[in-house]
N, C-alpha and C positions, 0 to 999 in steps of 0.2 A: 399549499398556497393560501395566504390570508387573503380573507377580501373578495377572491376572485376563486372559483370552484376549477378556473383551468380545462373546462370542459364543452365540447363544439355539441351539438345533436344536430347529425347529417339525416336529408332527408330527399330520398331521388324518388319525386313521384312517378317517372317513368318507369325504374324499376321494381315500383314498391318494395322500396330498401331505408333502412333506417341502422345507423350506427352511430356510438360515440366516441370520437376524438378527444384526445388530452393535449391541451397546448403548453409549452414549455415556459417557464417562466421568464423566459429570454424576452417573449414576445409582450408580457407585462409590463417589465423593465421599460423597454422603448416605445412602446404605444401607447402604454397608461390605461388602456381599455377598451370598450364596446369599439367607436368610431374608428381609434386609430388601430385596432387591432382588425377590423372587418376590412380598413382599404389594403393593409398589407395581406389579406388573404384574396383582395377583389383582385391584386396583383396577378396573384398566382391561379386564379379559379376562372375566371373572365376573361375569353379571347377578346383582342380588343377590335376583330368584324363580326365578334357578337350580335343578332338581331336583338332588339329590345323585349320583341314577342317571341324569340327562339326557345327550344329547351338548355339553350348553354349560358342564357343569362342565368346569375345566383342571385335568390335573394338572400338578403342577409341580417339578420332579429338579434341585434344585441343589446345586452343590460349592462349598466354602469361600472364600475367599479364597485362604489359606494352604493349602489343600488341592491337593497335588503338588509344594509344595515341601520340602525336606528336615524342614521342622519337625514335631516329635515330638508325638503326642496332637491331629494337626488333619485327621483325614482323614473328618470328619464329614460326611453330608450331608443335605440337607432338603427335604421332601416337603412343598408343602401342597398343598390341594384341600378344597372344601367336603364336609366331613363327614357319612355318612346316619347316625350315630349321634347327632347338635348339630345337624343340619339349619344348621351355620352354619363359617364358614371355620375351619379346622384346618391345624395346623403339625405335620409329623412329622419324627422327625429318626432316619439309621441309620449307625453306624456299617461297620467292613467296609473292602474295599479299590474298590467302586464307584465311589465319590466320584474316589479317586488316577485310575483307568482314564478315567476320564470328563472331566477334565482334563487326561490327557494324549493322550488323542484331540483335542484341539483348543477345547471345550465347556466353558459353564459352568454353564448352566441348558439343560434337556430341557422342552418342554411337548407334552403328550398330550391331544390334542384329540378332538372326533366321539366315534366309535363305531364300532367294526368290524362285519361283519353276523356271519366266521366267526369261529372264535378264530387270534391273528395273535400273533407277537413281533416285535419290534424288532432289528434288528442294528445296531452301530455299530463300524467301522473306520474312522477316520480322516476322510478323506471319501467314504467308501462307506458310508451308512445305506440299509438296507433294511428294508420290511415284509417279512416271514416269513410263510406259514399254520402254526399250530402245531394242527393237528386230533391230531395224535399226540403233542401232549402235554397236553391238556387233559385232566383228570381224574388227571391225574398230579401225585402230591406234591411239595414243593418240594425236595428230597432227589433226585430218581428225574428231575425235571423238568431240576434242575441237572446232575445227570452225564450224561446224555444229550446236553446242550446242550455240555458240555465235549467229551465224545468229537466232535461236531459239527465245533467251530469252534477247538478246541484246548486244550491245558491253560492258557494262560495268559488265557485269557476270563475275564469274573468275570459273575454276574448280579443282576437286580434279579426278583425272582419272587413268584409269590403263589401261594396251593395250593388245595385244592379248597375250603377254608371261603369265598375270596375269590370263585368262579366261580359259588356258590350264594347269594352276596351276603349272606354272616354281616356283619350291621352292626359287629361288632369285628374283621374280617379283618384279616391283618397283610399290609405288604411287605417283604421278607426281601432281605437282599441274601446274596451267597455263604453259602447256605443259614441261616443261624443269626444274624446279627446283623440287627434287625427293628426296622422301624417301625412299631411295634407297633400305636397306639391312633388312637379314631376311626374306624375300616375304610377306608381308604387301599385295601384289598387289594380289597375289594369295589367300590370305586368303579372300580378296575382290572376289575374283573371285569365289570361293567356296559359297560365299553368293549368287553370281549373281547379283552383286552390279556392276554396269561398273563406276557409280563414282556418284559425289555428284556438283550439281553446286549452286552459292553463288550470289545472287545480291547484287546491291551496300548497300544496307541497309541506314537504316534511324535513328539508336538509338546510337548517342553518350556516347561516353566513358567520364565519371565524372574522376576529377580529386580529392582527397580533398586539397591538399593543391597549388594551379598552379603556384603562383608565385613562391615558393620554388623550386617546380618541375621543370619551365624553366630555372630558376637559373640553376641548376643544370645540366642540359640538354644543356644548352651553355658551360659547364664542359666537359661534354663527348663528344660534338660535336670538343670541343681544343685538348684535347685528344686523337680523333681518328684523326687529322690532322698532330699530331705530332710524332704520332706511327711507328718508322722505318718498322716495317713488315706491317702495315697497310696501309703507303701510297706505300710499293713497290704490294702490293697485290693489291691495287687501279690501279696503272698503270699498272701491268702485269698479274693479274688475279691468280687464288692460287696456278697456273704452275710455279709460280714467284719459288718456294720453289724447283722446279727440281734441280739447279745449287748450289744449297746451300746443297741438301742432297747429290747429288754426292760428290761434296766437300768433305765431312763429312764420305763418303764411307757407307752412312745408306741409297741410292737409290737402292732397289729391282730388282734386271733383271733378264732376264731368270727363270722366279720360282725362286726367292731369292738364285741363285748360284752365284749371281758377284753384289755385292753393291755401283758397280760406271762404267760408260761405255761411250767409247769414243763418242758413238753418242746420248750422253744422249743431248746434246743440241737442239736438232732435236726434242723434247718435251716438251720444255721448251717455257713459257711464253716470253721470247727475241727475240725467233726465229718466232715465231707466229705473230708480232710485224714488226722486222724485216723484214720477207720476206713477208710479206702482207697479211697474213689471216689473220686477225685480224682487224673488221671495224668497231669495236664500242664496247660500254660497255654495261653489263646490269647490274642490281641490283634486291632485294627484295625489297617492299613496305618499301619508306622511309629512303634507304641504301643509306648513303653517300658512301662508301664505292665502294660500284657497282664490287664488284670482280668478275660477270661471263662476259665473252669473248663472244661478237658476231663476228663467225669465220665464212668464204668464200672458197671455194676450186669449180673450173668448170670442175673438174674432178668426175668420177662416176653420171654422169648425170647434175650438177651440184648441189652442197650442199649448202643451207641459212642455221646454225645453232646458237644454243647457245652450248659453250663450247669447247672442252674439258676441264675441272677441272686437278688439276694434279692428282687424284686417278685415274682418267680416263686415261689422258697422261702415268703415268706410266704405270697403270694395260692392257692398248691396245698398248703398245708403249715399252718400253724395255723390260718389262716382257717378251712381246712373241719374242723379237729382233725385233721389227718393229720400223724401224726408216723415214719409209713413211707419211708423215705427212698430206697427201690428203689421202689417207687410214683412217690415225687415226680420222680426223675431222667426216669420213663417217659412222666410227665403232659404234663413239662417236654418230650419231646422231640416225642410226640404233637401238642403244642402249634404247636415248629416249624415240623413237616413238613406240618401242615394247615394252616399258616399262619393259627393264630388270636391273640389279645389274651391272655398269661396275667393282668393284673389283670383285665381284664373278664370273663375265662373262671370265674377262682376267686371274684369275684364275682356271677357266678350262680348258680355252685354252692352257695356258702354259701349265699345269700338261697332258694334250694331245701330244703336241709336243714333253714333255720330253721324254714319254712315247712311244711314234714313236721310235725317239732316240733309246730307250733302246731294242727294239723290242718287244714292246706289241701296239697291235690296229693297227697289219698292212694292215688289210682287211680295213683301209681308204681312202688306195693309191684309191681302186679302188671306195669307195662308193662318195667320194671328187673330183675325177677326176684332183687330184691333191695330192701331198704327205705334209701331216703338220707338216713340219720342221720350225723351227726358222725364223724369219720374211717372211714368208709365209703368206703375207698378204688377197690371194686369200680362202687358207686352212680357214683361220680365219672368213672372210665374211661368206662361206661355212658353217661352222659352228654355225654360231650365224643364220643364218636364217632354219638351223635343230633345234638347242635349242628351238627356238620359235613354230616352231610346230611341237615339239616331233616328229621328223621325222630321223628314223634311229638310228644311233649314239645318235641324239639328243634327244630322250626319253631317254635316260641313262642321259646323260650331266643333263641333266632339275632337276634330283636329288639333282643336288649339287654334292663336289668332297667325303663329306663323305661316302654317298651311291655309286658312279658312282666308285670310287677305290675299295671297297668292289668289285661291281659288276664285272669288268674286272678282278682284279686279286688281291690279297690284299699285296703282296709285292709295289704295285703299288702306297700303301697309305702311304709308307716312305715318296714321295715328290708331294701328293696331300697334300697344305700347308692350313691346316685348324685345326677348332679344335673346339671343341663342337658343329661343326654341320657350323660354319662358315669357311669363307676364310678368311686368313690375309689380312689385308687392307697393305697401300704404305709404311710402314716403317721398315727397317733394326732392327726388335729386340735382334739382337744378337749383337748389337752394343752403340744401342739405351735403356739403362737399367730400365730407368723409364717406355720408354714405353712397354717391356719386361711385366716387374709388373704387371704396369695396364691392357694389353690387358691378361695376366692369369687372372687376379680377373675378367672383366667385366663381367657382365650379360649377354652382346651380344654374347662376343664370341671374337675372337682378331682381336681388330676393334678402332679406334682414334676418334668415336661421343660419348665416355662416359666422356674420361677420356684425354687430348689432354695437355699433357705432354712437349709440344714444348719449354719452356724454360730449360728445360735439357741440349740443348743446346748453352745454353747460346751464342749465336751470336745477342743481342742488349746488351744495360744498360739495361733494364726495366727485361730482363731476370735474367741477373746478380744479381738486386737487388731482384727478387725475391727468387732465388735460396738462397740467403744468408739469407733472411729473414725466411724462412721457416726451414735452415739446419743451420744456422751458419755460414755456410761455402762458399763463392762466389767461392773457388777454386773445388768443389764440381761438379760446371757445367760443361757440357764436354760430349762428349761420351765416351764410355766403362768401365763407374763410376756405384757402385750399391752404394756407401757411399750415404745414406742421400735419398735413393729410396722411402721406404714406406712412409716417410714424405712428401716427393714431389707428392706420388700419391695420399694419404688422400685429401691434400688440393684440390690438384683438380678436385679430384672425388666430394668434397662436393660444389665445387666453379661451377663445372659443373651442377651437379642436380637444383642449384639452379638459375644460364644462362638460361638456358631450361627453367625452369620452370617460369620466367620473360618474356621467349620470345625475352631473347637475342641472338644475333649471337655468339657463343662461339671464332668466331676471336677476338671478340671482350677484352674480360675477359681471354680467354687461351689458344689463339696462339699471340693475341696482350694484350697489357697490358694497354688499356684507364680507363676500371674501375675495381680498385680492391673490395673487399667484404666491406671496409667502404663506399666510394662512393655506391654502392649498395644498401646497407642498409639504405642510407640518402635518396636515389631514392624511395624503396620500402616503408618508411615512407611519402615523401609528395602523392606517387601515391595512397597508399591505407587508410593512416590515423592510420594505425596500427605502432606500435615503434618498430623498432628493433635498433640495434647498429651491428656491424660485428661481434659481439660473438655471438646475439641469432641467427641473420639471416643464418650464416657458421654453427649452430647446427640445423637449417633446415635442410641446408643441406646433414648434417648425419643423419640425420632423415628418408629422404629420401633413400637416397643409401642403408641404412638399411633394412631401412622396403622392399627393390627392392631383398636386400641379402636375406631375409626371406622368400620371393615370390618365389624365387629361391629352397629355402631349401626348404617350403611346396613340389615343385615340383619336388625333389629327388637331387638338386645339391650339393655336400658338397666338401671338400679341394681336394680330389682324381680329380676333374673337374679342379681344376685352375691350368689349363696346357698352352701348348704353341705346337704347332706344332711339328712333331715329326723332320722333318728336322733344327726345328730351337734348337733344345735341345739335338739333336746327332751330327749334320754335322757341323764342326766349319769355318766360313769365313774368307776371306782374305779381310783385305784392299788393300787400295790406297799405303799406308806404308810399305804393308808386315804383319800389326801386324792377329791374328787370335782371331776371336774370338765367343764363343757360349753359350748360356745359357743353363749351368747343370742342373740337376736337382739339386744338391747342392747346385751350386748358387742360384737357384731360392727357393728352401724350404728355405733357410736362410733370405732372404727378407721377403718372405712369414709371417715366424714365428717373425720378428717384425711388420709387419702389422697388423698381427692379436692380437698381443698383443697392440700396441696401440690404436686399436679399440674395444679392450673390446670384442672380439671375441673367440671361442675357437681352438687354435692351434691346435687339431689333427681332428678336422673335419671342420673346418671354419664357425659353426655356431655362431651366438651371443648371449652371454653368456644372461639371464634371468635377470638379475641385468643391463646390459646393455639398454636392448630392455624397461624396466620398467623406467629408468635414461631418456627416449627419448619420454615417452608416448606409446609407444609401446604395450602395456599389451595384446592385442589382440590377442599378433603373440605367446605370452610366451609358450600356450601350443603344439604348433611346435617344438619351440625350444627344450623344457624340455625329449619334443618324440624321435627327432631326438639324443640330447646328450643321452640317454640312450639306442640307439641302439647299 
């Protein structure tokens, strides 16, 4: 098998057992890789009354296609496991060089099985895999846990790790790989932690990745290396890091503040990638394994002890930064790193936090004043620190917080959950959806929950060419792009949802494919022809990846989700916003069943439950899921 080693490393820490599977090339062919190759085995591995904390959830650690070969911006990799924050299958994805290490040990997909009784890590050399006890590193940050592990086993180790939010099972725990690039959402790290897994370390490995076709391949690869040189949002993301995007969403009046009350704000600069720049935090780049690109920020602040970190990101920037009114940006670098090393969620993190201060405001939660020793009002940066180190050990408050805002507003008071902004069990990630209408759509249908790692809708609006052209390509219509448009919505999310599934599932960076535009789905398909020997063209490869998203919607439907779920937060579907302009605007429920019902009609879906019709799922190879389907339409 080119490209792809064809090879599972199973790993049941219940029965301290380790073995390796061979997958059959069948399953390349149609999943194309890591993402769509793990949901067709979360199919079959995953009861779907699995608990989230049980030993019968699987996790699932795969690396791309294209991930270990020379190509540039593909060293992604992908986590799913069902979710304790969605109670339902979750896809994560983390950049880093774990992925590259992890294919080149031999491996393409990891599954973490059972449950340990102590705390254990994972060792992998080649074909030496070992269970570990980690009793001397548990309780230990992902920072302190990592270098530890280096000095161990050598500097050229990389890890997959989680910190103490994930041990104490914070429902938005992150898993980190070489400390700082995270999969962040959903609590991946918690589910880790319910195993008693502290994480997984990767040496450099010794089994090259086959190419079949290379001269093709590099061809082609000096294409998208031109292409990502010439990508307006990809070289300003190369110089300013993905905060570059803060001044462009203000702009636009689709930047989030205060808990999504005000979608543009004077001191949004004060979060932004220029300023970071600018005023001198900002002392270097980093990147993932082989990223020309290098979009994470190596940031400085000698304030709060002195901070070395990687980041802020702008989900981060935003979600620690106007969200809560913090326009302190030696605060934000600290929150930001805080955040890291306890391995938590920063949107979900700063989405509690706001939904806390609102909630001050309003007079609920004022027994803080006293437990905070400080009152959490808007840019209350003290309140906020305060905060994030109770989350971390369920201390107080922070055993509520550690919930999540769906349970934690329940708990306080449930008028309280009008503007806890979340919705199937997630928080909204950085984007204005009442503005913003594609990504509106998408974040109701996602699997995750309303969130921009499924479905990254960024040419909506159309601020390059490369947007422009694709807007028109897909709708007809180039006048189509723009904010506050639903014309031309389901169409723009289809492609991208299928252009996504199949990103991921290569091991591409999604800037790459759909926030920047270097390679579209021909180019791809000419990629994933010389890397694996198999033919596609961008019809069969883009029906991968419907294929996929499908068979993820079905995963969904076995697990109880059906149309009544593709919601949007309750503030973002009542409360209507104010631009920059004056103009107002919110997604109805009208507007949104109306998009809805051409989505599902153009995916062969059924409009009043959103499952996929049996003729569909059969059209796709699917035949498996039919009798779900057939269950669920005749309830």
């Amino acid at each position: 098998m080119f490209s792809a080693h064809g090879k599972i490393l199973h790993i049941d820490l219940s029965n301290n057992k380790i073995w390796v599977e061979n997958f059959p090339k069948e399953l390349l062919e149609n999943y194309i890789g890591s993402r769509g190759i793990m949901a067709r085995m979360y199919w079959d591995l995953v009861p779907p009354y699995a608990h989230p904390f049980s030993p019968e959830n699987i996790v699932m650690i795969g690396a791309g296609t294209f991930t270990g070969t020379p190509m540039p911006s593909a060293g992604r990799t992908i986590v799913t496991f069902k979710s304790p924050a969605t109670g339902r299958y979750f896809k994560g994805s983390v950049g880093g060089d774990f992925g590259l290490k992890l294919k080149m040990n031999g491996y393409d997909i990891i599954t973490i099985r059972g449950a340990a009784e102590e705390p254990v890590y994972v060792y992998i050399e080649d074909d030496h895999v070992e269970i570990k006890p980690a009793d001397d590193l548990w309780s230990h940050d992902v920072r302190s846990a990592h270098i530890k592990l280096v000095k161990r086993h050598g500097h050229n180790v990389d890890t997959l790790l989680i910190g103490p939010a994930g041990e104490k099972l914070v429902k938005y725990a992150s898993i980190n790989a070489s400390i700082y690039n995270v999969a962040a959402r959903g609590g991946g790290g918690a589910v880790l932690g319910s195993k008693k897994l502290k994480g997984i370390v990767v040496s450099e490995g010794s089994t090259p990745v086959e190419i079949a076709d290379p001269k093709k391949y590099y061809e082609l690869m000096k294409k998208v290396v031109s292409n990502i040189m010439k990508d307006e949002a990809l070289v300003a993301t190369a110089k300013l890091g993905t905060a570059s995007a803060t001044m462009s969403l203000d702009s636009t009046s689709t930047l989030p503040n205060f808990n999504f009350r005000k979608p543009y704000w004077e001191h949004a600069y004060k979060n932004s990638g220029e300023y970071y720049l600018e005023e001198g935090y900002l002392v270097g780049r980093a990147g993932c394994g082989q990223c020309i690109v290098s979009c994470h920020r190596h940031t400085r602040t000698d304030k709060y002890g002195g901070v070395d970190t990687i980041g802020p990101e702008y989900e981060t920037s935003n979600a620690l930064g106007g969200n809560i009114g913090n326009a302190d940006t030696d605060a934000l670098i600290y929150m930001n790193d805080l955040a890291n090393i306890y391995g938590l969620d920063t949107i979900s993190l700063g989405g509690v936090i706001s939904w806390v201060m609102e909630s001050y405001e309003k007079g609920y939660l004022q027994e803080l004043k006293e437990e905070l020793g400080t009152e959490p009002t808007w840019g209350n940066v003290e309140a906020a620190i305060k905060l994030i180190h109770k989350i971390v050990n369920r201390d107080g408050i922070g055993d509520i917080l550690a919930e999540g805002l769906a349970e934690a507003c329940k708990k306080v008071n449930p008028e309280t959950c009008k503007w806890a902004v979340q919705a199937n069990g997630l928080e909204h990630s950085r984007v204005e959806t009442r503005v913003a209408k594609a990504y509106a759509l998408a974040f109701a249908l996602n699997p995750r929950g309303p969130d921009h790692l499924h479905t990254e809708t960024f040419a909506e609006f159309g601020t390059s060419e490369g947007a422009l052209k694709l807007i028109e390509r897909l709708t007809g219509h180039r006048e189509w792009a723009g904010v506050g448009k639903t014309e031309g919505r389901p169409e723009i999310v289809m492609w991208h949802e299928d252009m996504y599934a199949v990103t991921d599932s290569v091991g591409f960076c999604a800037f790459i494919t759909t926030a920047g535009f270097a390679v579209d789905e021909f180019l791809m398909a000419d990629l994933f022809t010389a890397a694996t020997g198999i033919e596609k063209n961008a019809e069969t490869l883009m029906r991968d990846g419907e294929r996929i998203v499908t068979l993820e919607r079905m995963i969904l439907v076995r697990e109880g989700r059906r149309r009544k779920d593709d919601k949007l937060p309750w503030r973002i579907m009542h409360e209507p916003i104010k631009t920059r302009e004056g103009k107002e605007y919110v997604v109805s429920e009208e507007e949104l069943n109306e998009m809805l019902d051409k989505y599902f009609r153009l995916r062969g879906w059924d409009a009043k439950t959103g499952v996929p019709l049996p003729e569909k799922l059969r059209a796709l190879g699917l035949e498996f899921t039919v009798d779900v389907a057939e269950k669920a339409l005749r309830e």
